[in-house]
Backbone bond lengths (Angstrom), bond angles and torsions (degrees), N, CA, C in turn:
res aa  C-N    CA-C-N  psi(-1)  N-CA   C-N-CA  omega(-1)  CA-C   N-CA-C  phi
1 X - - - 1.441 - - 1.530 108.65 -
2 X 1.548 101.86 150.87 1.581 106.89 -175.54 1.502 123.58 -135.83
3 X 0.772 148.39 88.33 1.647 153.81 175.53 1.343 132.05 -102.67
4 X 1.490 86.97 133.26 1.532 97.71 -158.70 1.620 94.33 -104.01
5 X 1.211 115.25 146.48 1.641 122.95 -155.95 1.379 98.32 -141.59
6 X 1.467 136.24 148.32 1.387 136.00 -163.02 1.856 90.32 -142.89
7 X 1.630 97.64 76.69 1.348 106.45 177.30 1.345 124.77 -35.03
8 X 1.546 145.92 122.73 1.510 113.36 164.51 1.466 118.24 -81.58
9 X 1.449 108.43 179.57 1.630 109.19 172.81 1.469 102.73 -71.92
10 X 1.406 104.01 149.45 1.422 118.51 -179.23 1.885 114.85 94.29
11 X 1.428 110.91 -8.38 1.346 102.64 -143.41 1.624 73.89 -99.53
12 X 1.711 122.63 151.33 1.735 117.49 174.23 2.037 76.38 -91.36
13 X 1.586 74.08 160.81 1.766 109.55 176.73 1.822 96.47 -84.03
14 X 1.195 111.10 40.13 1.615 92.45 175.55 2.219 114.27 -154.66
15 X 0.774 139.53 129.70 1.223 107.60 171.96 1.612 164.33 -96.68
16 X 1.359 85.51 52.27 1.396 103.25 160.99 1.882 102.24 -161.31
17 X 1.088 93.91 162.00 1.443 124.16 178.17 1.746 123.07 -90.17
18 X 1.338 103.16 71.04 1.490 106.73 -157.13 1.920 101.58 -79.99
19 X 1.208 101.45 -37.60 1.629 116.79 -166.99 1.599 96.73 -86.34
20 X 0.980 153.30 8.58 1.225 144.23 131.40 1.600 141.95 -46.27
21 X 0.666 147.50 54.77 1.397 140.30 -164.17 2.274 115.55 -74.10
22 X 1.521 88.07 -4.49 1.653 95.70 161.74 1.608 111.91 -93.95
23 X 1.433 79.93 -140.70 1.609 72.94 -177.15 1.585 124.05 -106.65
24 X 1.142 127.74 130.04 1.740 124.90 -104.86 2.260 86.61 -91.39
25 X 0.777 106.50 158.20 1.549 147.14 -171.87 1.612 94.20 -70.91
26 X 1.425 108.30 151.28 1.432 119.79 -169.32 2.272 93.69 -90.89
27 X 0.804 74.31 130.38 2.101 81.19 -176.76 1.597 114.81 -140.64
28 X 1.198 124.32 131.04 1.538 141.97 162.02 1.622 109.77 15.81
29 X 1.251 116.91 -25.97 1.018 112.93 170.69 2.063 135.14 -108.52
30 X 1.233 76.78 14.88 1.517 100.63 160.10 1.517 118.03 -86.31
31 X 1.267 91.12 -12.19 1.978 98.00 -171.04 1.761 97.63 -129.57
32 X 1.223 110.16 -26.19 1.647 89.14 -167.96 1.533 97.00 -128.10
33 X 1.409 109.97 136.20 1.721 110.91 -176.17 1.411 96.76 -120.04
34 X 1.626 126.83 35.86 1.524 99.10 -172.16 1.805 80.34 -109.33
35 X 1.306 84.56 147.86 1.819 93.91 -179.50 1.782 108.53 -81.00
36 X 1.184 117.32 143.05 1.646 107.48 147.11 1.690 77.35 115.81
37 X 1.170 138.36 4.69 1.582 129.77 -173.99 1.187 116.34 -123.50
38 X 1.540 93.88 141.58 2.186 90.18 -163.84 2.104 77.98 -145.78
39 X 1.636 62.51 149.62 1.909 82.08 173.87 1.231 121.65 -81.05
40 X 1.755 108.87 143.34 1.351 121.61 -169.27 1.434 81.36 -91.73
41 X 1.604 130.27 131.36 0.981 126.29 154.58 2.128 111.79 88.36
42 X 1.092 88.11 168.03 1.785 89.88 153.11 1.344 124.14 -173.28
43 X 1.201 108.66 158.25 1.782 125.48 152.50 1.300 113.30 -54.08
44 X 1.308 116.87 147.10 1.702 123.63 134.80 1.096 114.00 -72.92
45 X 1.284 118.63 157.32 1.104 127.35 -160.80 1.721 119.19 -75.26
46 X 1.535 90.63 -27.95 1.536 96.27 163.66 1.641 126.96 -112.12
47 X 1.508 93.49 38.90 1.306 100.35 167.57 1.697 91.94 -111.83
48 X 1.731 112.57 -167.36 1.640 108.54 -172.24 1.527 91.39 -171.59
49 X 1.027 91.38 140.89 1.852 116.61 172.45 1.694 119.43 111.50
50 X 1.495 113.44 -158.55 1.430 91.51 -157.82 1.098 124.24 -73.31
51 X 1.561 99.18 155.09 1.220 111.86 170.27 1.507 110.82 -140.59
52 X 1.632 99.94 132.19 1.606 103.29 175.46 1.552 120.18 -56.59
53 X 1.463 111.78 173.33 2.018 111.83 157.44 1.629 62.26 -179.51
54 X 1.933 63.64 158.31 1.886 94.26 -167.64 1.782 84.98 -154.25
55 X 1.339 104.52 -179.02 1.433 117.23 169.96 1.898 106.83 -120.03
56 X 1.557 96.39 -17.44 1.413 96.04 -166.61 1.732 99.57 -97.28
57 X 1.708 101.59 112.67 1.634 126.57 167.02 1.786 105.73 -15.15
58 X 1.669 85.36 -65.42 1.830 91.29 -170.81 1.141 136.71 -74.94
59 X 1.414 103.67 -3.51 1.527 134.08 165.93 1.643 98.22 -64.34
60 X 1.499 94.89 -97.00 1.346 112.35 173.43 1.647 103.60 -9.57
61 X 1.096 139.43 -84.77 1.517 144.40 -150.84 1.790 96.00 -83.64
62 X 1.235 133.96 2.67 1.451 124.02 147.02 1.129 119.09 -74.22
63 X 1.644 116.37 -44.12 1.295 130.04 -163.03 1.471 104.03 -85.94
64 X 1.043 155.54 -27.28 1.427 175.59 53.62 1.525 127.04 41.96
65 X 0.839 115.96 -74.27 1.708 122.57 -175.83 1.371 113.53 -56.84
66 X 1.263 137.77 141.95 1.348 129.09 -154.45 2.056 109.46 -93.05
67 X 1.497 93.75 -16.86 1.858 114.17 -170.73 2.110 82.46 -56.58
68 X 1.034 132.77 -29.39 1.168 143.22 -143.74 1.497 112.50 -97.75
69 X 1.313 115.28 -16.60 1.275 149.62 -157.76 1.337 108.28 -4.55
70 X 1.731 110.00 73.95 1.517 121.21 -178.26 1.771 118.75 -45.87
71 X 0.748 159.56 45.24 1.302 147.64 -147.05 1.514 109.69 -28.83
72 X 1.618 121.99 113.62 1.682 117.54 169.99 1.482 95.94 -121.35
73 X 1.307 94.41 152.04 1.428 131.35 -178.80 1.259 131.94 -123.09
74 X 1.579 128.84 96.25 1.377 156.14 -116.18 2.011 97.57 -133.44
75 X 1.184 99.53 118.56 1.512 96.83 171.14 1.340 100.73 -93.67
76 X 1.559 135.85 152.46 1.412 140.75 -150.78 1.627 94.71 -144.02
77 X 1.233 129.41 120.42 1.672 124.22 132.81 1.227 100.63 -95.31
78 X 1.753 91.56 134.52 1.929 101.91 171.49 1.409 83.74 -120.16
79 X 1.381 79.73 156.14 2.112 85.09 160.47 1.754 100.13 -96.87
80 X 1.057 105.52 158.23 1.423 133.77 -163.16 1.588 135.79 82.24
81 X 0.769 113.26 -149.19 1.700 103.29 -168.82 1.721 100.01 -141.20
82 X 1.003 105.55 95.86 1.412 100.08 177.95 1.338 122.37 -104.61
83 X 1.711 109.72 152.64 1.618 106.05 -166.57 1.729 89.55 -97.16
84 X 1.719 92.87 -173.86 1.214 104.27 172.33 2.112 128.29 -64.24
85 X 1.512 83.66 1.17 1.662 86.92 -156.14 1.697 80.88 -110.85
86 X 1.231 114.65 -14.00 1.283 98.77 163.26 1.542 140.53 -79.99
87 X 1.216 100.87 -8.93 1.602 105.57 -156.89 1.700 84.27 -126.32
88 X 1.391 129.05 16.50 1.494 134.89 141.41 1.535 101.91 -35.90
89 X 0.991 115.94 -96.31 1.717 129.45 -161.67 1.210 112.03 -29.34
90 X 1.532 137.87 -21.87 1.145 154.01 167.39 1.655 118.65 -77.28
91 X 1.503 90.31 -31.10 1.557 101.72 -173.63 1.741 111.96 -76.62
92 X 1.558 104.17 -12.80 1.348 128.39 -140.04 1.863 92.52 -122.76
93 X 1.488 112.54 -28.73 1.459 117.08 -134.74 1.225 133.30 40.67
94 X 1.328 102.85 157.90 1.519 140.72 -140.31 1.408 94.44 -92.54
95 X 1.435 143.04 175.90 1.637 126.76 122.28 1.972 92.80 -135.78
96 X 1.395 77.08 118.11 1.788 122.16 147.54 0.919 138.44 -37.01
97 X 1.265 124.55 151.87 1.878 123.73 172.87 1.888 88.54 -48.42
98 X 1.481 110.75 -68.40 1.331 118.78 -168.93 1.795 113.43 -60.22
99 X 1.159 124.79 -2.72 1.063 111.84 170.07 1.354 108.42 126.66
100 X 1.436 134.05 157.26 1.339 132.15 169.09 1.690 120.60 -46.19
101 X 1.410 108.68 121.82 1.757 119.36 168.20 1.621 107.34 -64.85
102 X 1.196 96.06 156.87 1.732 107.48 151.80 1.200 139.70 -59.94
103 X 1.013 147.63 92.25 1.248 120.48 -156.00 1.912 124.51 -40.20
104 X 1.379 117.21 156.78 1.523 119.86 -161.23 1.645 87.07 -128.06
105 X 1.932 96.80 144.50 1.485 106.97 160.21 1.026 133.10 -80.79
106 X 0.945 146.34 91.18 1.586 134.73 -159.56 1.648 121.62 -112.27
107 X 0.942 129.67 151.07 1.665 117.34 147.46 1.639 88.04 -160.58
108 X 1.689 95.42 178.97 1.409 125.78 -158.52 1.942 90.71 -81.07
109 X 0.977 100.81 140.31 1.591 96.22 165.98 1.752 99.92 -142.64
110 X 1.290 103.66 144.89 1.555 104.50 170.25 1.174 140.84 -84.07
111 X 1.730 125.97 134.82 1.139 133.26 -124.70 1.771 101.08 -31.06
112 X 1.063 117.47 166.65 1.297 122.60 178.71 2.018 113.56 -116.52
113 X 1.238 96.64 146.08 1.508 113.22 -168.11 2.210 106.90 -70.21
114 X 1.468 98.32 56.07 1.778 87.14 174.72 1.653 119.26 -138.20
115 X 0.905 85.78 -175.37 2.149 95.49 -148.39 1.466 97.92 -54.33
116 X 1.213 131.65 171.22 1.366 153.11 -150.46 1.593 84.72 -93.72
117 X 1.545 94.00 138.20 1.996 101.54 164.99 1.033 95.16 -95.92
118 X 2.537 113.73 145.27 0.874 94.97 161.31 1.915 99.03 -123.87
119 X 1.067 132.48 139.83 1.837 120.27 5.48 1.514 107.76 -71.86
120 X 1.315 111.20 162.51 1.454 124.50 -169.25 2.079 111.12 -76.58
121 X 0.882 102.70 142.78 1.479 91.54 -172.46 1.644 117.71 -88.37
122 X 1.423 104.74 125.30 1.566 126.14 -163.33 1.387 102.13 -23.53
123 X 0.963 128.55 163.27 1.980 142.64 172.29 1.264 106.21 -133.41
124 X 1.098 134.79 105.39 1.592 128.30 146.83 1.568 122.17 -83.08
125 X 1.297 129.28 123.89 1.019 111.94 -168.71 1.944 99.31 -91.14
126 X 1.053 127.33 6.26 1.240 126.10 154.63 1.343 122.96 -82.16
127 X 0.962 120.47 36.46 2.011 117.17 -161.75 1.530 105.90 177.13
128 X 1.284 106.16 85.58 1.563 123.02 171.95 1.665 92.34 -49.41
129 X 1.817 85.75 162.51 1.566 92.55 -174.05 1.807 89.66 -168.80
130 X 1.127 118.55 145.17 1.572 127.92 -167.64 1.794 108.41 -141.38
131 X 1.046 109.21 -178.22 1.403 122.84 -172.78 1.532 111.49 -112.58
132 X 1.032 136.94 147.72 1.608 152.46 152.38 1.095 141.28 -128.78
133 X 1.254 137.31 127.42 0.839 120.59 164.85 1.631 146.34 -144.71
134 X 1.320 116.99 128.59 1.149 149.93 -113.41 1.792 105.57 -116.81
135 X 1.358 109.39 132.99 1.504 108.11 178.61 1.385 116.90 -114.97
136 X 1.129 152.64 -171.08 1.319 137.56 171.29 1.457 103.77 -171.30
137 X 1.083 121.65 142.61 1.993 112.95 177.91 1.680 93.53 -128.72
138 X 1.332 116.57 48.94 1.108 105.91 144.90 1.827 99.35 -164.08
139 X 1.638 129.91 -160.34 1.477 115.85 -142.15 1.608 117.16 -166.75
140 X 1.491 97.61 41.60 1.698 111.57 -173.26 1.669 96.73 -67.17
141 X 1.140 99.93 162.38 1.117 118.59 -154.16 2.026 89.00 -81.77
142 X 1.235 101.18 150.51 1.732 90.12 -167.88 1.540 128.84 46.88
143 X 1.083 109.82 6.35 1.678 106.65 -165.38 1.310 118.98 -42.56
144 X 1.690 105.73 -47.48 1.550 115.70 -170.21 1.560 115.86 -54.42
145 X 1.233 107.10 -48.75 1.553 133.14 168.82 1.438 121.68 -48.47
146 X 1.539 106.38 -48.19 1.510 111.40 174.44 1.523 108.41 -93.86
147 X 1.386 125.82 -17.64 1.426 97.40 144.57 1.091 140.21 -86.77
148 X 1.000 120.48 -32.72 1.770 105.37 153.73 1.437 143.09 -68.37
149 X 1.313 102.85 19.94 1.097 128.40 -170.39 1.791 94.60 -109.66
150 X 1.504 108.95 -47.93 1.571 98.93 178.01 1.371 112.54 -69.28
151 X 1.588 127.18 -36.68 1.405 98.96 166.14 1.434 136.83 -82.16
152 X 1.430 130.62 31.71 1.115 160.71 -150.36 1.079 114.86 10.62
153 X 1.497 94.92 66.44 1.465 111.61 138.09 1.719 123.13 -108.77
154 X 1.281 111.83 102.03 1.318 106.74 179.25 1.685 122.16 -79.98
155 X 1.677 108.76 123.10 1.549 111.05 -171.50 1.100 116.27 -51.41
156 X 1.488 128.53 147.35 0.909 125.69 151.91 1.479 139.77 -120.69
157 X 1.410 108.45 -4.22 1.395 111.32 159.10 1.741 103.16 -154.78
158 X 0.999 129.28 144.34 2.004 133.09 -150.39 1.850 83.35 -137.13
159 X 1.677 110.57 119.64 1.358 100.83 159.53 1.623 99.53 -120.53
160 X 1.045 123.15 137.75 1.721 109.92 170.79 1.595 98.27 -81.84
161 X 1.593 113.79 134.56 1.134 108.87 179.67 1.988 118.21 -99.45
162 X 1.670 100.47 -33.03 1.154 107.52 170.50 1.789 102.94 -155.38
163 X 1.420 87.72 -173.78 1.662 101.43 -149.34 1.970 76.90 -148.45
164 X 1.338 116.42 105.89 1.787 126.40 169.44 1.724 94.13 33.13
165 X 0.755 130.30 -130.48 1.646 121.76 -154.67 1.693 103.55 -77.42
166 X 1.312 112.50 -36.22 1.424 114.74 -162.18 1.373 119.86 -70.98
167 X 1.333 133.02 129.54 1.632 139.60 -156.36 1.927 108.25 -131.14
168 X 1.371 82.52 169.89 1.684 89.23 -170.93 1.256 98.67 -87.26
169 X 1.358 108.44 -24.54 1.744 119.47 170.24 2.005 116.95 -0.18
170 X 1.445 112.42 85.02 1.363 115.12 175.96 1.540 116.05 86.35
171 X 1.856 110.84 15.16 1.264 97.71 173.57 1.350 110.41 -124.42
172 X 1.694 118.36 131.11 1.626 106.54 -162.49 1.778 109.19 -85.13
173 X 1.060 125.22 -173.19 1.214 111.70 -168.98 1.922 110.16 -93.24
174 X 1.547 99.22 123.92 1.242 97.94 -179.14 1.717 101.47 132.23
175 X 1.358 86.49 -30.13 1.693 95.53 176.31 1.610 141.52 -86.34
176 X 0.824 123.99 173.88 1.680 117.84 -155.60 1.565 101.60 -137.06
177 X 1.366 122.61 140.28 1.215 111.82 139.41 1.789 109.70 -143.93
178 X 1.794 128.81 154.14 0.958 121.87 -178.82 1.476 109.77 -95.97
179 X 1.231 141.50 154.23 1.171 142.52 169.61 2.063 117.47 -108.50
């Protein structure tokens, strides 16, 4: 079994809330009640959009493991305005605290048509800010964030849009469907 899930912000990629000791965090199981399914991969918690879960082990570790180099595709608001000569180094990869990236496909695309964040993401009206978007075939933890963060552009809102063929295509956030 396969389900494609359109994480929201705030929600952890896991289901349950073990590291809490307040009062516990919205998690995978606020949205998904089918038993026996664990996520290929994950979100941060303040990133949003899909995310696989499967029941099948060998699934999971195709879709997941980086030797595999799934291609995902991440819609990006950065703040600032970046040219083409900026978003080179990305095109090229970066190297990281963790080490040199892969290089990523990217270009600028304009704002994109999706559901309201809640909370809504800050506006300065002194500080242009644009859209990207960005592919990657491999899955450090924050990567998207800390690379655009090294060419200073700091993120400001991360949706994963797809994962190799599979898309958020018609699912609102919170929602599920199995394939």
């Amino acid at each position: 079994m396969l389900i494609l899930l359109n994480k929201p912000f705030g929600v952890l990629s896991q289901f349950t809330d073990k590291g809490n000791a307040g009062s516990p965090r919205p998690t995978l199981s606020d949205h998904v009640t089918l038993p026996g399914v664990y996520p290929a991969g994950r979100l941060d918690r303040d990133s949003e959009g899909l995310l696989l879960l499967t029941d099948d082990g060998r699934l999971q570790a195709r879709i997941a493991h980086p030797k595999f180099r799934k291609p995902k595709t991440y819609l990006v608001q950065v703040e600032g305005d970046p040219t083409e000569a900026d978003l080179k180094p990305l095109r090229e990869g970066v190297t990281l605290r963790d080490g040199p990236t892969r290089p990523a496909t990217l270009r600028r695309i304009p704002t994109p048509d999706l559901w309201a964040r809640v909370p809504p993401v800050r506006f300065r009206k002194s500080v242009p800010d644009c859209w990207i978007e960005i592919t990657l075939t491999e899955g450090r933890n924050r990567q998207v964030r800390r690379m655009t963060a090294h060419i200073g552009l700091p993120c400001l809102r991360l949706v994963r849009w797809s994962i190799g063929d599979w898309t958020l295509d018609g699912l609102a956030p919170g929602r599920w469907r199995a394939l």
